[in-house]
C-alpha positions as a printed NumPy array, in Angstrom:
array([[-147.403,   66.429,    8.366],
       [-149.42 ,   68.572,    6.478],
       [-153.473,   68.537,    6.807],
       [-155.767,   68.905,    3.873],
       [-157.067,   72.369,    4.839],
       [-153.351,   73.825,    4.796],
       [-152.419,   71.931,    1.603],
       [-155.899,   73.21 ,    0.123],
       [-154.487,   77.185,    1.049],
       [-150.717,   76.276,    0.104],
       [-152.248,   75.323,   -3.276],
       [-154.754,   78.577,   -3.695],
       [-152.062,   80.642,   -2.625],
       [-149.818,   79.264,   -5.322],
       [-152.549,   79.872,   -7.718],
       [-153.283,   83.472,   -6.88 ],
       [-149.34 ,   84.578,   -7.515],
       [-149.797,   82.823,  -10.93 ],
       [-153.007,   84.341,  -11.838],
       [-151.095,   87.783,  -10.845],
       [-148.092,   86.85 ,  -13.158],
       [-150.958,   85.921,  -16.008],
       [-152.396,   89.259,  -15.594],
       [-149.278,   90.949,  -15.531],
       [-148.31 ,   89.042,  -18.756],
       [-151.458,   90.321,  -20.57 ],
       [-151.134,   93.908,  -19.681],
       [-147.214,   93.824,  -21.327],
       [-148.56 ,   92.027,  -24.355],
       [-151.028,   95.056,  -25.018],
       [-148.739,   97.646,  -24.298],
       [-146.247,   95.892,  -26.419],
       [-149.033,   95.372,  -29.35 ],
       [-150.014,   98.886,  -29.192],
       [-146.266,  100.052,  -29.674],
       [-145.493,   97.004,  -33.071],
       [-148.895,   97.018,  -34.674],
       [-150.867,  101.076,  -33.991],
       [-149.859,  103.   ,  -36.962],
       [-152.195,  105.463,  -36.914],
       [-152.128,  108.394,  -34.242],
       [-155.368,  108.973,  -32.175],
       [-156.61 ,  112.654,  -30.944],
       [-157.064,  113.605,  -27.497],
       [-160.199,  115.632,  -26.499],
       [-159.84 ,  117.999,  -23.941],
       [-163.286,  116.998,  -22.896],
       [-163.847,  113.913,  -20.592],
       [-167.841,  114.166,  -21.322],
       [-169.546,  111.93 ,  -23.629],
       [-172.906,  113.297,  -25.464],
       [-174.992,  111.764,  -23.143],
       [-173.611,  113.481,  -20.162],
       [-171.467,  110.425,  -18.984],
       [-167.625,  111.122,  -17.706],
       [-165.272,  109.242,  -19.546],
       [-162.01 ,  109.2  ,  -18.854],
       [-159.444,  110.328,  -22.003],
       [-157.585,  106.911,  -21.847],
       [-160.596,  104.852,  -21.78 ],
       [-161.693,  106.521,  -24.858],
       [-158.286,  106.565,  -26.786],
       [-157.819,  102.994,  -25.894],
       [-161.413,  101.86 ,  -26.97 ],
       [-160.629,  103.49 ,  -30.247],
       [-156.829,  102.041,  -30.724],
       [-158.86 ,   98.393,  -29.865],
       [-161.204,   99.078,  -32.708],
       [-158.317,   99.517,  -34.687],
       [-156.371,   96.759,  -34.226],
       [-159.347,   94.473,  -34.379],
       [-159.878,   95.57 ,  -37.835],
       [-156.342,   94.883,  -38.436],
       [-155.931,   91.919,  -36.765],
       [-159.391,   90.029,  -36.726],
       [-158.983,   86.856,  -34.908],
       [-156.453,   89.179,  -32.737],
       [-153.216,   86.179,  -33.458],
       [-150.851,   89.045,  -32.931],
       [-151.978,   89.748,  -29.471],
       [-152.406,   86.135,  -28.81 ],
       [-148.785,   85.587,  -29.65 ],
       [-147.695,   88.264,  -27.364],
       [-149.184,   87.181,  -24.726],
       [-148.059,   83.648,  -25.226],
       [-144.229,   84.635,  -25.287],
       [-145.223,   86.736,  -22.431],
       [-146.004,   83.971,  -20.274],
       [-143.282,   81.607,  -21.88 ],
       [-140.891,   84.455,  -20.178],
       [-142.906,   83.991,  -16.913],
       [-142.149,   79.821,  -17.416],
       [-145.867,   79.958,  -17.059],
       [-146.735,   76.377,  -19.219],
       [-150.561,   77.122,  -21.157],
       [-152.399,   77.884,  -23.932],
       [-153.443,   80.956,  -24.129],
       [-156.366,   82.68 ,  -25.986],
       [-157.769,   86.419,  -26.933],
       [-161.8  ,   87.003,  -27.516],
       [-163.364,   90.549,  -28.179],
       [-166.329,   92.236,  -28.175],
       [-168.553,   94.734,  -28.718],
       [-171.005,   94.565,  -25.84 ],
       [-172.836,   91.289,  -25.983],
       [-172.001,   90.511,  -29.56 ],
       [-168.6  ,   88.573,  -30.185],
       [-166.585,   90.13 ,  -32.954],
       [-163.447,   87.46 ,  -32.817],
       [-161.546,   84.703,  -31.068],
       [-157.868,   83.568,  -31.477],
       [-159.569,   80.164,  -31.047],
       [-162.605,   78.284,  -31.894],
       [-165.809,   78.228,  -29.66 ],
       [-165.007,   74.701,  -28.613],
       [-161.402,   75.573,  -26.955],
       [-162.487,   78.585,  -25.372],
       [-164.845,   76.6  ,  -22.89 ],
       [-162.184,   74.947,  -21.762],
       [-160.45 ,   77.925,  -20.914],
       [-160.678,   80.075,  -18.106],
       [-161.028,   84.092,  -17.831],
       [-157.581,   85.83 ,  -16.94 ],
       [-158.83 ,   89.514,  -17.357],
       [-160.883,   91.762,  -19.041],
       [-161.168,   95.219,  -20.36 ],
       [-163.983,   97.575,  -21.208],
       [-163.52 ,  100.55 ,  -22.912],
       [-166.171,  103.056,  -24.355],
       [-166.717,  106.245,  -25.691],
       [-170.7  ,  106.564,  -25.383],
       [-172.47 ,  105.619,  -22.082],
       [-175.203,  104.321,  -24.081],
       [-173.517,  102.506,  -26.359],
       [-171.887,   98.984,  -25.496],
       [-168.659,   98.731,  -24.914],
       [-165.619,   97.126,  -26.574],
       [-164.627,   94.428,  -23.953],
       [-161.034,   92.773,  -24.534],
       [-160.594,   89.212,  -22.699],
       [-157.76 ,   87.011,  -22.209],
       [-158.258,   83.194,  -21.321],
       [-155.884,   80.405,  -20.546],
       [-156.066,   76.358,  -20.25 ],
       [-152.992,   75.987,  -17.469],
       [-151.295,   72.596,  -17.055],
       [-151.704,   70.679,  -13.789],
       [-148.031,   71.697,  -12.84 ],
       [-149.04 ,   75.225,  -13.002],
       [-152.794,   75.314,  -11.902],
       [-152.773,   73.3  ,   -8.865],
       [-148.91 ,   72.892,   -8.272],
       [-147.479,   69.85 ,   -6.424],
       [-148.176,   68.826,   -2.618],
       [-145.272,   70.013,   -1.032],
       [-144.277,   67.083,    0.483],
       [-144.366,   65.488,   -2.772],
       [-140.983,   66.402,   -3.799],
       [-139.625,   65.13 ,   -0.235],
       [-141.235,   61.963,   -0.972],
       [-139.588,   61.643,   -4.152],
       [-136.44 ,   62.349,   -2.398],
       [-136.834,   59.285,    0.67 ],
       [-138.211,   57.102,   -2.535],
       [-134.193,   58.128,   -3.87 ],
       [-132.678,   57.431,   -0.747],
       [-134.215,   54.144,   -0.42 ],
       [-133.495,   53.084,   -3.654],
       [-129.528,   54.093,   -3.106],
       [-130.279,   52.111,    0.453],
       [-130.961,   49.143,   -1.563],
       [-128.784,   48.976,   -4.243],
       [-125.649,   49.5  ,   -1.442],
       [-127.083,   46.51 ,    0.443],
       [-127.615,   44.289,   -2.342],
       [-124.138,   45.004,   -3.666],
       [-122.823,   44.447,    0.06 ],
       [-124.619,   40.919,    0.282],
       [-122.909,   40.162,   -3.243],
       [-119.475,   41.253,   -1.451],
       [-120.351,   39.157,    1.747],
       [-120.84 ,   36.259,   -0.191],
       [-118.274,   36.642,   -2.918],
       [-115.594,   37.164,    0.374],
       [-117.038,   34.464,    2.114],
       [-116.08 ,   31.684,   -0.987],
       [-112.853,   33.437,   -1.238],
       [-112.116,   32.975,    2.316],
       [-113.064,   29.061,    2.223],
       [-111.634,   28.548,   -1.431],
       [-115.199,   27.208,   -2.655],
       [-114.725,   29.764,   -5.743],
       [-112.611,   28.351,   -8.271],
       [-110.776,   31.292,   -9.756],
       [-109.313,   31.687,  -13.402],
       [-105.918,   32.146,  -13.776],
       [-105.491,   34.601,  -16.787],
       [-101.89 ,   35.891,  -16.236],
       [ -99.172,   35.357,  -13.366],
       [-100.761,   38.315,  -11.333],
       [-104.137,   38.527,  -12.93 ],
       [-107.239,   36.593,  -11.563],
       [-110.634,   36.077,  -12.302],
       [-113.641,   35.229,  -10.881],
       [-116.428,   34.637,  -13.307],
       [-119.166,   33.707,  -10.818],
       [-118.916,   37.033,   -9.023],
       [-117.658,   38.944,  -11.681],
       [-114.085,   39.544,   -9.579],
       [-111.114,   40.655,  -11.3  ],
       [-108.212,   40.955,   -8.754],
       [-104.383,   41.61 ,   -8.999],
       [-102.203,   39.547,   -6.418],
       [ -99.431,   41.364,   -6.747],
       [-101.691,   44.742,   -5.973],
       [-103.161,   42.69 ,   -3.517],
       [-106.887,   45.042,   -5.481],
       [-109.878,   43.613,   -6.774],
       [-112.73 ,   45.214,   -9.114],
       [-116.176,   44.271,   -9.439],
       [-117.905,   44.259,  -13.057],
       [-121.307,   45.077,  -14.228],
       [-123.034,   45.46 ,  -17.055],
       [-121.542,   46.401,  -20.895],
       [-117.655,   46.33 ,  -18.94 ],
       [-118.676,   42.924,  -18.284],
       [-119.307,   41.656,  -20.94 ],
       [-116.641,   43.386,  -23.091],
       [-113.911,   41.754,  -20.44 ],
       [-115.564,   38.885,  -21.424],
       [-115.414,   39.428,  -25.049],
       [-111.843,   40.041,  -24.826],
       [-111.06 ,   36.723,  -23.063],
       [-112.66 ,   34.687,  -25.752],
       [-110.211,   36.43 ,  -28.724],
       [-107.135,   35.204,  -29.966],
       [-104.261,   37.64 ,  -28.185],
       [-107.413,   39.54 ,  -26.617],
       [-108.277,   41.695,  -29.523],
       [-111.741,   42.523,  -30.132],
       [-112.63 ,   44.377,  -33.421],
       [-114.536,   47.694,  -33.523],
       [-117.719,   45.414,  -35.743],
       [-117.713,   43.316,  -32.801],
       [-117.81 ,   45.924,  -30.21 ],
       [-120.586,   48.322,  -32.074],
       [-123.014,   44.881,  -32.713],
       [-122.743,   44.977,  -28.831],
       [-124.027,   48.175,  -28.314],
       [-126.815,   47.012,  -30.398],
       [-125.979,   48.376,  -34.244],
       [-123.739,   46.644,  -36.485],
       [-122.281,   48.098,  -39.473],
       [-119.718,   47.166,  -42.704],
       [-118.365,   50.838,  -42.469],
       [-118.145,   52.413,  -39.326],
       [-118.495,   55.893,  -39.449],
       [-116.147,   58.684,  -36.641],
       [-119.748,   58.756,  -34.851],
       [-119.633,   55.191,  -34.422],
       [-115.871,   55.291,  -33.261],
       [-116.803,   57.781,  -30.907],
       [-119.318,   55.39 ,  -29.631],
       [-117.32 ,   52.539,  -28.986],
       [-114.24 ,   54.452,  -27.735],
       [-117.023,   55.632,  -24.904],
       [-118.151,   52.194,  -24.264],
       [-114.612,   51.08 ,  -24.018],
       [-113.864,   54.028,  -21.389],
       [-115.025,   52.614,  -17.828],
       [-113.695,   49.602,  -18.463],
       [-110.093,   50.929,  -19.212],
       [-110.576,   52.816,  -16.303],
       [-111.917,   50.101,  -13.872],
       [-109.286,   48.137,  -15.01 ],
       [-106.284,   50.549,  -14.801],
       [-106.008,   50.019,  -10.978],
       [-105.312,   47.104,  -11.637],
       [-102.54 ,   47.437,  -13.891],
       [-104.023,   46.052,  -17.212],
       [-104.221,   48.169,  -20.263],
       [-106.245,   48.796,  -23.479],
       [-104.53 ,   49.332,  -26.526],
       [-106.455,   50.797,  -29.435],
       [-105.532,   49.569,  -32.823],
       [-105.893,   51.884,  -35.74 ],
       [-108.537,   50.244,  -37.937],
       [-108.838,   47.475,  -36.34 ],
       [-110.097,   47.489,  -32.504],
       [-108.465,   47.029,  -28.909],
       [-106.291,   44.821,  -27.467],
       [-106.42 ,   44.222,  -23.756],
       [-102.901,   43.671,  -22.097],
       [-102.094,   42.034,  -18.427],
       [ -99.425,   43.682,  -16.267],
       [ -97.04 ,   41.002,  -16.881],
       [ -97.305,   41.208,  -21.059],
       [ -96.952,   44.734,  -21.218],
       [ -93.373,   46.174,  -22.767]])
């Protein structure tokens, strides 16, 4: 089993390779802002050297003016924001994400308000200038991750949930097996009174048995089938009208509409085909509803 110290580095590890994809994302999303939303075309200087004597690179420069251009395009900086976002969407990285700017200590704009952005946590930033002396324009991108994504799942979590599955299944089997059992052992000592309903067909209603004696095969009902076999025992010549069938499915209407059909043709469906191996049949009635026929009925 896993101790606490591994899970704690299987869950930083996790947590870098997102962080990598987030950072990733945001450096597309610029690239892909500069390309939709830079209109205007930027000079190159040959020189490197700032006034002050101060090497800056050409692409720090270029890009610190292209950011003061978009930010006066773009204020709040949405467009980037919504980059980014889809960005990470295409990553199936699930957060909110959020773009802030300045220019040295003094914050020009957010894609968010004050409040969100504590929540948040830094991604990356850039700093770009053009003067040594002179602040520089710093670009950051923050996000608010979900738990799924920020500290990920223990993995034997999804093992558990797996043996919780199993044992469920376990159970279900047995109790349908101690329903068998018991259901045999009445058959075997004729304490069960069974229902005659044609010469072959038998029924059960304590267990919820139909069985063919002919087939020498039995079938077990549950739920909706059950009570629609039911249903149809009740009617005159074992009809059972559509209104009837839809009001048990929970909705009850004058004028059934082909949606509603549809419904009740699928309700009708494992029943016809429980009952099938057994020989009896469901007839559907235009208009009307379906009519359940016995083996020894049928023409």
């Amino acid at each position: 089993m896993l101790t606490g110290p591994v899970s704690h580095v299987w869950h930083a590890q996790k947590k870098d390779r997102i962080w990598d994809e987030m950072a990733a994302a945001l450096d597309t999303a610029i690239m892909k802002e500069k390309m939709l939303y830079c209109k205007q075309v930027f000079i190159k200087y040959d020189a490197t050297q700032s006034p002050d004597g101060a090497l800056i690179s050409l692409d720090e420069k270029t890009n610190h003016m292209i950011q003061i251009y978009l930010s006066r395009q773009d204020p709040n900086r949405h467009c980037l924001d919504s980059l980014y976002d889809a960005e990470l969407k295409q990553r199936g990285l699930t957060c909110v994400s959020a773009i802030r700017y300045s220019l040295g200590d003094s914050l020009k704009g957010t894609s968010c308000s004050a409040n969100e952005l504590q929540t948040m946590e830094l991604v990356k930033q850039y700093s770009f200038r053009v003067l040594a002396k002179k602040p520089p324009f710093v670009l950051q991108a923050y996000v608010q991750m979900s738990n799924l994504n920020a500290g990920g799942w223990h993995p034997y979590f999804f093992f558990s949930l797996g043996a919780l599955g199993m044992l469920f299944s376990l159970y279900q089997f047995w109790k349908e097996r101690r329903k068998w059992l018991a259901y045999r052992e009445n058959v075997s000592e004729t304490l069960t009174p069974w229902q005659r309903l044609s010469p072959s067909i038998l029924y059960d209603e304590q267990y919820d048995m139909v069985r063919n004696e002919k087939y020498n095969s039995e079938q077990s009902l549950k739920g909706l089938s059950k009570e629609l076999f039911n249903a149809f025992l009740k009617k005159p010549h074992y009809l059972v009208k559509y209104e009837e069938i839809a009001e048990m499915q929970g909705y009850s209407r004058k004028d059934l509409s082909d949606k509603d059909l549809n419904r009740i043709h699928k309700a009708i469906k494992p029943l016809r085909e429980q009952l099938h191996s057994l020989g009896i049949e469901f007839r559907n009635i235009k208009k009307t509803g379906y009519q359940m026929i016995f083996p020894d009925e049928a023409n």
